[in-house]
N, C-alpha and C positions, 0 to 999 in steps of 0.2 A: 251697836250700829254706827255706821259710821256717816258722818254729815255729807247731805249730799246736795247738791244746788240743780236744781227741775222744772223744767219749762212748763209753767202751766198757760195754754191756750183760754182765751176770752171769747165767747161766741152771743149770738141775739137769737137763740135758739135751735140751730144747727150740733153743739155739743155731740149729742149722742149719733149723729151719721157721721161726724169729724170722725168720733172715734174709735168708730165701727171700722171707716176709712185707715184707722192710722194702725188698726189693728191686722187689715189685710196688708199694710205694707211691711211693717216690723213683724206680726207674728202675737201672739198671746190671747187670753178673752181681758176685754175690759170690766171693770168692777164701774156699775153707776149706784149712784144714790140720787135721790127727785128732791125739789124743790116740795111735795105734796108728802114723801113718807116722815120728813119733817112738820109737818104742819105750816108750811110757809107759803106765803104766798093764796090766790084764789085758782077758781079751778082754771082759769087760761094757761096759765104757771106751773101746777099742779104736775104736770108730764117734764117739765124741764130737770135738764139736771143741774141739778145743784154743786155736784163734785164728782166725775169720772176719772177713771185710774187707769193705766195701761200699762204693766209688768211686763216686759217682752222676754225671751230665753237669750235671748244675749245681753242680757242685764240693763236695756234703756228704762226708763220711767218719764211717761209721757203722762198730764194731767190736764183734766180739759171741765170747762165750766159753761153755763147758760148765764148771760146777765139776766135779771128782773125788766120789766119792759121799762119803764121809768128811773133804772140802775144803770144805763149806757154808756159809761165814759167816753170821752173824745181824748183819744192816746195823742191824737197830734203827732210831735216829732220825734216821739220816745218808740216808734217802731220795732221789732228786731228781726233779725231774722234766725232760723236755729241752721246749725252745720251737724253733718252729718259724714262723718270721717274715721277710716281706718286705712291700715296695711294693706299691704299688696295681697297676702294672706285673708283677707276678709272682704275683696274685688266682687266676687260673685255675688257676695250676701247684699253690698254698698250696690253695685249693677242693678239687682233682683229691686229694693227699695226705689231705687232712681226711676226704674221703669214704672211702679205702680205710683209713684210722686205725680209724675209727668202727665195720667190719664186723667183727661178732663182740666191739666191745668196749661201753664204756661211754662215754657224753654226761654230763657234769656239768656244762657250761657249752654251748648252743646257738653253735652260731659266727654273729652278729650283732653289729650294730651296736653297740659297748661307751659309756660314757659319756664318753669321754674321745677319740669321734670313729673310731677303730679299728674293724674287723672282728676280734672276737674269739672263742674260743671253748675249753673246756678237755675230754678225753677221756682215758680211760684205754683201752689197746688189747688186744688177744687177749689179750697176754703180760704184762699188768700194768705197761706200763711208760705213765708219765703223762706228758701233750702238754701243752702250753701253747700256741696256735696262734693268732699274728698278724697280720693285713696291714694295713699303716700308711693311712692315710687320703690 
């Protein structure tokens, strides 16, 4: 296997609709495991997930987690956002994704024609997490 570097998403309970969400956009079923089939955590917790996995048929790997109510980091300025990018070849699939990103969230960049020749476009989604979203010219 070969190393791979994978955005795993941080949530305060919303996890498993993120990735229900992230699976109607890319495609695939999520794999969860709970906070409770471990033994962790009490019964408030017990439903969270502890680690979700999203395998999509075009080879993405999305991974998405519950914090513990008292486990909340404050990311501060360490932000990111993820991009999401291909070929002119792969427009319809990158469109298809853009469109289901977009429902219930925010457009701060229209996905058009950028000046530098690209299809570009930026959104923030249901769950606050910010797109970057490419298809090369």
């Amino acid at each position: 296997m070969a190393t791979r570097l994978n955005p795993y998403l941080h949530f305060t309970g919303t996890a498993r609709e993120a990735i229900a969400f992230y699976a109607s956009v890319f495609g695939g079923e999520p794999t969860i495991s709970t906070f409770g089939e471990y033994g962790l955590g009490d019964d408030t917790v017990a439903d969270r997930v502890m680690h979700g996995q999203l395998d999509t048929p075009s080879g993405l790997l999305l991974m998405v987690s519950d914090a513990m109510p008292d486990d909340v980091a404050d990311h501060g300025e360490g932000t990111i956002s993820l991009s999401l990018s291909g070929g002119p070849e792969d427009a319809a699939e990158i469109r298809g994704c853009w469109e289901r990103l977009v429902e219930g969230g925010t457009v701060e960049e229209p996905l058009a024609q950028a000046p530098w020749g690209d299809t570009f476009g930026m959104c923030t989604d249901r769950f606050g997490t910010h797109w970057l979203v490419n298809i090369g010219a």
